[in-house]
Phi, psi and omega in degrees: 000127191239110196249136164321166147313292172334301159298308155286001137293332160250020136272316164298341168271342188266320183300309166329291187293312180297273188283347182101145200281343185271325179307278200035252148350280224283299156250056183261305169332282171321278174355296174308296174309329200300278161343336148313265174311338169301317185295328200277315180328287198298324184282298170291355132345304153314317166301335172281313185301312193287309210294294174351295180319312204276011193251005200263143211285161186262000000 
């Protein structure tokens, strides 16, 4: 799925109108820490996964 100029511009109007020019920030903000912490997840997760391997007897 490939979305235009067009289309993403009348996703940004509609996000405008639901929440507003001041919500914004605010969730861009949220969004970001989300997104942060998804990455922190994934990343000890890995760490987790991974530290066995290196601990298992030859």
């Amino acid at each position: 799925m490939n979305l235009g100029p067009v289309e993403l511009i009348l996703i940004l109007v509609v996000i405008l109108l639901l929440f507003g020019a001041r919500k914004l920030p605010e969730l861009a903000r949220g969004l970001g820490q989300s997104a942060r912490e998804f990455k922190k997840g994934i990343a000890e997760d890995k760490d987790t996964v991974e530290a066995p391997k290196e601990n298992k007897p030859s």
